[in-house]
C-alpha positions as CSV (number, residue, x, y, z in Angstrom):
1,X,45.5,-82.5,-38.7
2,X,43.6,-79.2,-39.3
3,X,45.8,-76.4,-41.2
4,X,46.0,-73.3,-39.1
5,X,45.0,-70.1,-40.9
6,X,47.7,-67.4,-41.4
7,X,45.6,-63.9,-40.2
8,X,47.4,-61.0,-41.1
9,X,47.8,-58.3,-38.2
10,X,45.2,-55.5,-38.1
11,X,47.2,-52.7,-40.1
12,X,48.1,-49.8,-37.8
13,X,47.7,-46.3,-39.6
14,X,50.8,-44.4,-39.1
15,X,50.2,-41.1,-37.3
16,X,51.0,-39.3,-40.8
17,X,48.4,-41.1,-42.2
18,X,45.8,-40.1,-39.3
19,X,46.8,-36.6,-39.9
20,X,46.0,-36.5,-43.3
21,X,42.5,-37.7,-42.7
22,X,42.1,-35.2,-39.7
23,X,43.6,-32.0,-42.7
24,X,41.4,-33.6,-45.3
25,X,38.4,-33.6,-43.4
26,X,39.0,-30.1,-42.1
27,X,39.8,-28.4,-45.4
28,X,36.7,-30.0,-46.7
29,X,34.4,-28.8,-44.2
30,X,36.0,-25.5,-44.5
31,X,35.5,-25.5,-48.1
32,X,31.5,-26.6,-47.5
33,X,31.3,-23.6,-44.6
34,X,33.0,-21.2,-47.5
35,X,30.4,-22.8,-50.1
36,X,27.1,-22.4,-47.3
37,X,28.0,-18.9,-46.5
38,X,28.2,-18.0,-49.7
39,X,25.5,-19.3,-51.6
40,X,22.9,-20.5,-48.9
41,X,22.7,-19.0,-45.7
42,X,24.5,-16.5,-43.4
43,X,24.6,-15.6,-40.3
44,X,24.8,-11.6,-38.9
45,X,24.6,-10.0,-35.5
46,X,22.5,-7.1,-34.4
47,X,25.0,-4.3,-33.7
48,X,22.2,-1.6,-33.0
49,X,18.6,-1.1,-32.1
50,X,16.9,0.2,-35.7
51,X,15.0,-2.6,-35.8
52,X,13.5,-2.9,-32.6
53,X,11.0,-4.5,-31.1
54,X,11.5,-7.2,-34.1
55,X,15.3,-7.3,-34.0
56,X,17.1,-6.7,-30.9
57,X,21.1,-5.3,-30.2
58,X,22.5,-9.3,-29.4
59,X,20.1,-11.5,-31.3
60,X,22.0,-13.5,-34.1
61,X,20.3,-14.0,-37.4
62,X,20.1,-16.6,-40.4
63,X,19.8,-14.7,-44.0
64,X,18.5,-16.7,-46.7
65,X,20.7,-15.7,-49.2
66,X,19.1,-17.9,-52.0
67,X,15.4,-16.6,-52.2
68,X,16.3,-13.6,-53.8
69,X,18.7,-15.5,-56.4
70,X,22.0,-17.0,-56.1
71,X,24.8,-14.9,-56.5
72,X,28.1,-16.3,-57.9
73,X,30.7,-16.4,-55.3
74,X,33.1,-13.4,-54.4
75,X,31.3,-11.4,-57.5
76,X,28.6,-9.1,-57.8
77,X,26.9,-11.4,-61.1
78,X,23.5,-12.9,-60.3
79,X,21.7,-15.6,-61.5
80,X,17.9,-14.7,-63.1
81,X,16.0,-15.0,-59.8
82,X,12.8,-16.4,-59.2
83,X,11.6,-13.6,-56.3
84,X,11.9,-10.4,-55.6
85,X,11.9,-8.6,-52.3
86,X,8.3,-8.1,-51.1
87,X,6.4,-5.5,-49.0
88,X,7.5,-6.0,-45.1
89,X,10.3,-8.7,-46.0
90,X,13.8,-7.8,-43.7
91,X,16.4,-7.6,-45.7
92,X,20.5,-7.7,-45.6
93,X,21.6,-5.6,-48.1
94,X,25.1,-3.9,-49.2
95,X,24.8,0.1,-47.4
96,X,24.6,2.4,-50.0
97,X,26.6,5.2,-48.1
98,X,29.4,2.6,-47.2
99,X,30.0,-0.3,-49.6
100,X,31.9,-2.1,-46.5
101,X,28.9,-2.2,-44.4
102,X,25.9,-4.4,-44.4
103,X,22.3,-3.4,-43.2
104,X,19.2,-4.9,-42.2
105,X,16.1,-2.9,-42.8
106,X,12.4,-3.8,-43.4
107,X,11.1,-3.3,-47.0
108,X,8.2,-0.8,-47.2
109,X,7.8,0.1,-50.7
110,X,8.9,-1.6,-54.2
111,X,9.8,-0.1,-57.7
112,X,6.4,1.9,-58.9
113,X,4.9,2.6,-55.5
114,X,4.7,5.9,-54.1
115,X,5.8,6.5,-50.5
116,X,5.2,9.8,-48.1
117,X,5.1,10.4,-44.6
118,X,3.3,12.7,-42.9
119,X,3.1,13.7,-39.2
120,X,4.5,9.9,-38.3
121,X,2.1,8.2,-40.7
122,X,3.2,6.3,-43.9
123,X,1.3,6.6,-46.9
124,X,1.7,3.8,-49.8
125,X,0.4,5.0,-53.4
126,X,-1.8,7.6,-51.3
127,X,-3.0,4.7,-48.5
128,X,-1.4,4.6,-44.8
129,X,0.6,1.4,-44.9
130,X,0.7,0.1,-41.4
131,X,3.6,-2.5,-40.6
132,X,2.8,-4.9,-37.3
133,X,5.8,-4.6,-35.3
134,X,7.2,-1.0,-36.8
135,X,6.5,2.0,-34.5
136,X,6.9,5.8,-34.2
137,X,7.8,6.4,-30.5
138,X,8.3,9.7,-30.3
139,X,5.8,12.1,-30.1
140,X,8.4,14.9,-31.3
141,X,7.2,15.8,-34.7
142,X,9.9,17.0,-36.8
143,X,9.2,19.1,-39.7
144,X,10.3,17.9,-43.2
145,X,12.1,20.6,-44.0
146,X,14.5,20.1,-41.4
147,X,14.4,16.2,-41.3
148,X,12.7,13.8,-43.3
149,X,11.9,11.2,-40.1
150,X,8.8,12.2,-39.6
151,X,7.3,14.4,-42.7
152,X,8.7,13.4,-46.2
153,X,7.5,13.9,-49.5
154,X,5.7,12.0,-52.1
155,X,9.0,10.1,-53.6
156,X,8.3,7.2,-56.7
157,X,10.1,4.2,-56.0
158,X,12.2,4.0,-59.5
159,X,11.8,0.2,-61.2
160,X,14.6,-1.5,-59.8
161,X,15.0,-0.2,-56.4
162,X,13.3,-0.3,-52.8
163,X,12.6,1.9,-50.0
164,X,13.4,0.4,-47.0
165,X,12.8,2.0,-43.0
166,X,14.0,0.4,-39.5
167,X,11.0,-1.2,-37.6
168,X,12.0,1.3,-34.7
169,X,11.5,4.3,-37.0
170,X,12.4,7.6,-34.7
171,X,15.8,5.8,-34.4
172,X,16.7,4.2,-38.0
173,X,19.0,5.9,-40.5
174,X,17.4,4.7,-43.8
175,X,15.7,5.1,-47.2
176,X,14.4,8.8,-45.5
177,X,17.7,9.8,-45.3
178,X,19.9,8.2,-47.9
179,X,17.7,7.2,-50.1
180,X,16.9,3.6,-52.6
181,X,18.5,0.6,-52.4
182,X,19.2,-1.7,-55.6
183,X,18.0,-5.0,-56.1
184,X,21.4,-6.0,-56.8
185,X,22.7,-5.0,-53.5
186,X,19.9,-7.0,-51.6
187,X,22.3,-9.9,-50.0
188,X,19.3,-11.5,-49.0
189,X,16.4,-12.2,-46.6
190,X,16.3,-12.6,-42.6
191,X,14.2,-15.5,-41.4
192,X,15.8,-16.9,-37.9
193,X,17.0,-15.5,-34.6
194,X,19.1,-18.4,-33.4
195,X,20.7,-17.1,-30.3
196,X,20.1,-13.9,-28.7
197,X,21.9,-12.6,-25.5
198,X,22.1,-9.0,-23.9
199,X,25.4,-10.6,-22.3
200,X,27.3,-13.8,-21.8
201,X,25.1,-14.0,-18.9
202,X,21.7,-12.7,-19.8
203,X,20.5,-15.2,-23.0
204,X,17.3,-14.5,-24.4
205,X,15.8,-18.2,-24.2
206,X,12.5,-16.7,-25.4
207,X,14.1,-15.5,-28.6
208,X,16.4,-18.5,-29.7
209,X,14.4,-20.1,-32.8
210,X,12.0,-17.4,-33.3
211,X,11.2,-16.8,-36.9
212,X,11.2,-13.4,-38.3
213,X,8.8,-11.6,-39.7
């Protein structure tokens, strides 16, 4: 006569025990969001029109925070990095004028260069720089002396700092006006439009996934 085999009962997990897993699970993918936005990569909305016609008021951006060297959580410390920002890259970076604000901004000159502006035309180390995408609209000319938008002065670029300007340059408060920005307060480099919507209702299909340069 054939024994019969004692199988134990699947074990039921108490509902404690499912909660746990559920709190677990959640801290930990808190802690990786925490860890992502951080180090890696974060995400900003476009509050205003500076940037226009590359960045639009709705679209919602990636920033590669790594490219320009990681920077040690919830401190201002760096590690060495292996780039630096270039000529045209669009950057996040801390406002100089307002330490609570962050701005995005295109990078026209570098430490060592020499940037003017005359009558609407930007002049790199004594050549016109000309940026695909950026734009004078306008065809008010406002002399320097009473604004620096249009007509601005030979200005060196000191070692260490940039000069940035908004792609929609009769309507950007920048590097005319306030001045350099340091390296160190570059948070990082904008490289993705993920979604984009004028409203709830109005998305932007063309603009989701569109790479920015």
């Amino acid at each position: 006569m054939a024994q019969s085999l004692n199988v134990p009962e699947p074990v039921k997990k108490s509902q404690r025990t499912i909660f746990q897993e559920y709190s677990e699970a959640l801290v930990v993918a808190i802690i990786l969001a925490i860890i992502i936005r951080a180090i890696f990569i974060q995400a900003f909305k476009i509050p205003s029109g500076s940037m226009e016609p590359t960045l639009l008021i709705g679209d919602h951006i990636l920033v590669n925070k790594l490219v320009y060297g990681v920077r040690i959580p919830f401190t201002n410390t760096r590690f060495p990095n292996l780039f630096e920002p270039e000529k045209s890259d669009v950057i996040v970076f801390v406002y100089p004028e307002d330490r609570t604000k962050d701005f995005i901004k295109r990078v026209v000159a570098v430490g060592g260069d020499t940037i003017e502006i005359k009558n609407k035309k930007v002049f790199i180390n004594g050549n016109e720089s000309i940026t695909p995408g950026a734009r004078f609209n306008s065809n008010v000319i406002m002399p320097g002396d009473l604004n620096p938008r249009d007509n601005m002065q030979p200005a060196k670029v000191p070692g260490g700092f940039l000069f940035v300007m908004g792609d929609n340059r009769d309507f950007s408060h920048d590097s005319r006006f306030w001045g350099f920005v340091p390296l160190e307060d570059v948070k990082g480099k904008a490289f993705l439009i993920y979604y984009s919507a004028q409203d709830m209702a109005k998305i932007r299909w063309d603009r989701i996934f569109k790479l920015i340069h």
